[in-house]
N, C-alpha and C positions, 0 to 999 in steps of 0.2 A: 201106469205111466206109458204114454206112447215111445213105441222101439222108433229108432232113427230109419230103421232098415224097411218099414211099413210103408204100402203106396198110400197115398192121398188122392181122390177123387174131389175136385174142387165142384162149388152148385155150376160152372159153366158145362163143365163135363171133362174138364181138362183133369187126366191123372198124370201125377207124379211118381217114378217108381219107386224113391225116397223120401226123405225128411229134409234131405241136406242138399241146402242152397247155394248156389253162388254170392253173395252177395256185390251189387252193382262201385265199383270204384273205379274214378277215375284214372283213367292212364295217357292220355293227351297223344293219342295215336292214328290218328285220321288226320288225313288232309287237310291243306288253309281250307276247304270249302266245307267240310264235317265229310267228304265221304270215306266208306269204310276203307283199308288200307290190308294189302296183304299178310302183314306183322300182328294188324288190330287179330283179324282174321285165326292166323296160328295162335296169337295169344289163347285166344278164346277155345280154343276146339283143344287147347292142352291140356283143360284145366275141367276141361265139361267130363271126363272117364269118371264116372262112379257118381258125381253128384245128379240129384234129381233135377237140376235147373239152373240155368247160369242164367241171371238178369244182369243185362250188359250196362256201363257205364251210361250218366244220363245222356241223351238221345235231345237235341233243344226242337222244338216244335215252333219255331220262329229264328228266323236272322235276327234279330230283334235280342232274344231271347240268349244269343250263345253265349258261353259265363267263362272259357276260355280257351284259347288255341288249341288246337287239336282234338274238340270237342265232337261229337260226334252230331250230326242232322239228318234228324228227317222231318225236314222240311217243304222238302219240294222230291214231287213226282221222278225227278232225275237220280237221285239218291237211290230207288229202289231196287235197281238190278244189285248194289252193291250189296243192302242191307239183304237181298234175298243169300247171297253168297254166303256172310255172316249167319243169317237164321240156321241154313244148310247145313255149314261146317260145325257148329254147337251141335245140330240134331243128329248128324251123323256119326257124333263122336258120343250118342247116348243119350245127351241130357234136352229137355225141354229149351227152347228158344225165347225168352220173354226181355224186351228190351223198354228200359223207363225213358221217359218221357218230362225232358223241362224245359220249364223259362227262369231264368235267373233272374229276371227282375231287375232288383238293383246291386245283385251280388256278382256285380260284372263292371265291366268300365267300359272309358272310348276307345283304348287303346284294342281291345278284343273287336271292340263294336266297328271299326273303320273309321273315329272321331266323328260316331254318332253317342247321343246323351241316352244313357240309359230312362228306363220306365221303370214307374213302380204304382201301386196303388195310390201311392199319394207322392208327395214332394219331401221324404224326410231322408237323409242318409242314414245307413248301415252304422252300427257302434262298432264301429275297428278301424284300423290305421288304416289312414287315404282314402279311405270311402269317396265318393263323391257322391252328392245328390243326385236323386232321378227325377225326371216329370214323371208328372202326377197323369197318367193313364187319360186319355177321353172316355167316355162313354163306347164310342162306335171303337176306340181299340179295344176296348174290356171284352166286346164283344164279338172282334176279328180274332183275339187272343183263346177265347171259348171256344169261337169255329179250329179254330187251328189245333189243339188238341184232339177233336173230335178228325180232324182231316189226317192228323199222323195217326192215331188209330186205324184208321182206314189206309196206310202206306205200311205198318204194322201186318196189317192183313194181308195186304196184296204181294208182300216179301216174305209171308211163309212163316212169321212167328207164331208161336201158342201161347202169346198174352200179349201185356203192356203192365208195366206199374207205373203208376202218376206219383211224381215228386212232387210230394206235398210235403215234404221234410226239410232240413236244414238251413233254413230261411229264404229258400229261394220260392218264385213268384205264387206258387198257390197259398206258403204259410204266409206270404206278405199278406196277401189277401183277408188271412185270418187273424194277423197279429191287430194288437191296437196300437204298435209301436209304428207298424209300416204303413198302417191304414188309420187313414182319418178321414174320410171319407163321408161327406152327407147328403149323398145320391145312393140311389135305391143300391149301392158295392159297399156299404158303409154305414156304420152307424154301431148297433148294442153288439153283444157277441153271438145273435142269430142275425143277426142282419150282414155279418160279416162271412156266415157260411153261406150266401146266396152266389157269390164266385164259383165255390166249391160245387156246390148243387148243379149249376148250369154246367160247367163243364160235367161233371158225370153224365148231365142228361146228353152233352152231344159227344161223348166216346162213346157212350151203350148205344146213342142210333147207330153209330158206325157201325159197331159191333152187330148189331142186329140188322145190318143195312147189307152189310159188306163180307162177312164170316160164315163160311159156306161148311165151314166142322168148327169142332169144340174151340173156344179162344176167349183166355182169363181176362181178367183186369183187376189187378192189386193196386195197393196204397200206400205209399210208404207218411210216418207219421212224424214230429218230431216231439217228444213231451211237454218239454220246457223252454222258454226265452229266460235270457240274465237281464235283458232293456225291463227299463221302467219306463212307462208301461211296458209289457209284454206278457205271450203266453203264460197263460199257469196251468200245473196239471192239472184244477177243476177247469179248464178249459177244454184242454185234450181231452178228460173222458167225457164232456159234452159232446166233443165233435167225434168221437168216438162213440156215441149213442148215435147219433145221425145218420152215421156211417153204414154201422150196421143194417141199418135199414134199407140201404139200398142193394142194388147184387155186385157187390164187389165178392172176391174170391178171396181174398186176402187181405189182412191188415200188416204189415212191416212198422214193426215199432225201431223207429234210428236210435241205439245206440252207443257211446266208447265200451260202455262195460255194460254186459246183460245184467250181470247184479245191483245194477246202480241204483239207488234210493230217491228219490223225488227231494228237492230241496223245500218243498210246501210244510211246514210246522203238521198240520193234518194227513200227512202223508209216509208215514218214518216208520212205520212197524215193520212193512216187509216192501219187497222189490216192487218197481215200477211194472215189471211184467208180473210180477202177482196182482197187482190191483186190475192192470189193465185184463188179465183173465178172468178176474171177477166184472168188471164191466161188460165184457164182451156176451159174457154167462153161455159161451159155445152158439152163438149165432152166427161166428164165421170163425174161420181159421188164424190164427196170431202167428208171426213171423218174428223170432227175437234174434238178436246180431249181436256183436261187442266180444271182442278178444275169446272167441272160441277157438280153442287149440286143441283140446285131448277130448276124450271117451267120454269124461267126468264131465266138461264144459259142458259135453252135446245134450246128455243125462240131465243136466240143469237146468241147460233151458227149455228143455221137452216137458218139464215138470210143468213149467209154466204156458208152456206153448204147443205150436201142432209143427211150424216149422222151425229150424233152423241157420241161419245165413251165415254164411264165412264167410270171410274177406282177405287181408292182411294173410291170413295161414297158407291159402291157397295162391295167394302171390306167389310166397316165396319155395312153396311147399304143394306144387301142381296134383302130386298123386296124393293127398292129404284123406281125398273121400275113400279113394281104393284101396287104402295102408290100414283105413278103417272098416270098412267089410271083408278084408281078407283075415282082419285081426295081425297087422304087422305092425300095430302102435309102437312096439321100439323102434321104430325104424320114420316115427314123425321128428319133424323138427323143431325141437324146443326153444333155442337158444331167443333173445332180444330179437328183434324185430332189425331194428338198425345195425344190428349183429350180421344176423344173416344179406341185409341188403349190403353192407361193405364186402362180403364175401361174394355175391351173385353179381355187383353191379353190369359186371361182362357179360351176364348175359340176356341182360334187358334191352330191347332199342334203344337209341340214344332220347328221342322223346318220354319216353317212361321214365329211363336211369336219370334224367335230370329233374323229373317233378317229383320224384322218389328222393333225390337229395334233398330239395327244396320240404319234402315233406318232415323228414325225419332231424332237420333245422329247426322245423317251427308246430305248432299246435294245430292240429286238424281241425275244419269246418265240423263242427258236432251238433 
């Protein structure tokens, strides 16, 4: 089994000095306009000591795209002094600089949007309270939407990170693309379940021109994934390890499987013997690196998901728990914090921003986007 403590040489060339990730969550700490913020900034650089990489919260790759308030953008060329500041402070405080990249599609409103109508692949709302419907995409935005990925990639580069990972996870605008919940589509963006990875495909082809256009040293591009949809129609995990066959095939560095609990089971009747990261290891069969996430807290968590994986992503621990990676290479595990989650947040709330401390209450009220 691979040690936590091992570097990783990814195929762009990018090494990791560890195993142990940041894992990317929202904190709603930039500016009305997504730029980065002095706060975003120390957040970040507290929490980068000892971990191999901090991928920052999603990053929208359109105005269009931004899914809410205080979301972060790179979207426009103006952004980039800011984000160079953010890459900076993460690298200088140790860890790798790699920031995701989305468009929320329709998991977003007017009220985020400036009372404009969200987009989506097709015309269907979200299954959750107050959704509202999106327009159904043009053609030529499908295709402004694919540049524009490919163009923050290249704002990526020029700001000094060593990657991007593509939010292709939790129903925002890539997995719309691939659901048949969010996609109906019967133009060449739609249609069987390979006709619906052609979204996916173009965009990878225009972040690697970036990459290959623009990246003057080593500079990843992971994936984050999500298993399953609860919509009927929707995802199935024989879907995921299709698009996960496909995947592999191109030069991604990483796969990021999204989710609440690493040990979680596939709700597919064919799928119930063992963990979703054990199947998706067996798919992958070591063609690229596998990234697993979900309520890792202790020694044991990291031990388990490494069983199954090459990386590991924290999230939630390292909110509340900054030196969580250093307590664990120095070997001070009694000295991690174990208690609830919501535990710990009524006890810290003082010392969050006020933008974090309030979508931190809102979160620990309600059910997490998963």
């Amino acid at each position: 089994m691979t040690e936590f403590t091992a570097a990783l040489t990814f195929k762009s060339g990018v090494t990791v000095k560890n195993r142990l990730m940041m894992s990317p969550m929202t904190t709603r700490q930039s500016f009305f306009d997504g730029e980065v913020t002095k706060d975003e900034i120390a957040y970040y650089e507290r929490r980068a000591h000892g971990v191999g990489a901090i991928i920052t919260g999603a990053a929208n790759v359109q105005a269009g795209g931004k899914g809410w308030p205080g979301e972060l953008s790179i979207a426009d060329d103006a952004m980039i002094p800011r984000l160079q500041a953010l890459a900076t402070g993460i690298q200088d405080a140790g860890a790798k600089a790699i920031i995701q990249l989305v468009h929320a599609g329709r998991m977003t409103n007017r009220a985020t949007l400036g009372g404009v109508q969200t987009v989506s692949a097709s015309a269907v709302a979200a299954e959750r309270p107050n959704a509202e419907t999106p327009r159904a995409m043009t053609d030529a935005e499908v295709q402004e939407t694919i540049k524009a990925f490919g163009e923050a990639t290249r704002r990526a580069i020029q700001a000094g990170f060593d990657g991007v990972e593509l939010h292709g996870a939790n129903t925002y605008l890539i997995q719309q693309f691939f659901s048949p919940h969010s996609n109906r589509r019967t133009d060449q963006w739609g249609g069987d379940r390979e006709k619906r990875t052609h979204f996916i495909k173009a965009m990878l082809t225009s972040v690697f021109a970036a990459v290959k256009q623009y990246a003057k040293r080593p500079f990843l591009v992971g994936y984050r994934v999500s298993p399953e949809e609860f919509e009927t129609p929707g995802i199935r995990f024989e879907d995921t390890l299709y698009l996960i066959d496909q995947l592999v095939q191109t030069d991604l560095d990483y796969l990021h499987i999204s989710l609440n609990n690493y040990d979680r089971v596939a709700r597919a009747a064919d799928y119930q013997e063992k963990s979703i990261l054990a199947y998706v290891k067996d798919e992958v069969a070591g063609k690229l690196p596998i990234m697993g996430v979900g309520q890792v807290r202790t020694r044991q968590d990291v031990a388990n998901v490494l069983a199954d994986t090459d990386l590991v992503a924290v999230g939630e621990q390292l909110l509340f728990d900054p030196d969580w990676a250093t307590k664990l290479l120095t070997n001070r595990d009694q000295e991690i914090l174990t208690a609830p989650f919501e535990s710990l947040f009524a006890a810290q709330r003082n010392q969050f921003n006020l933008p974090l401390a309030d979508f931190l209450a809102e979160r620990y009220r309600s059910t997490p986007n998963i």
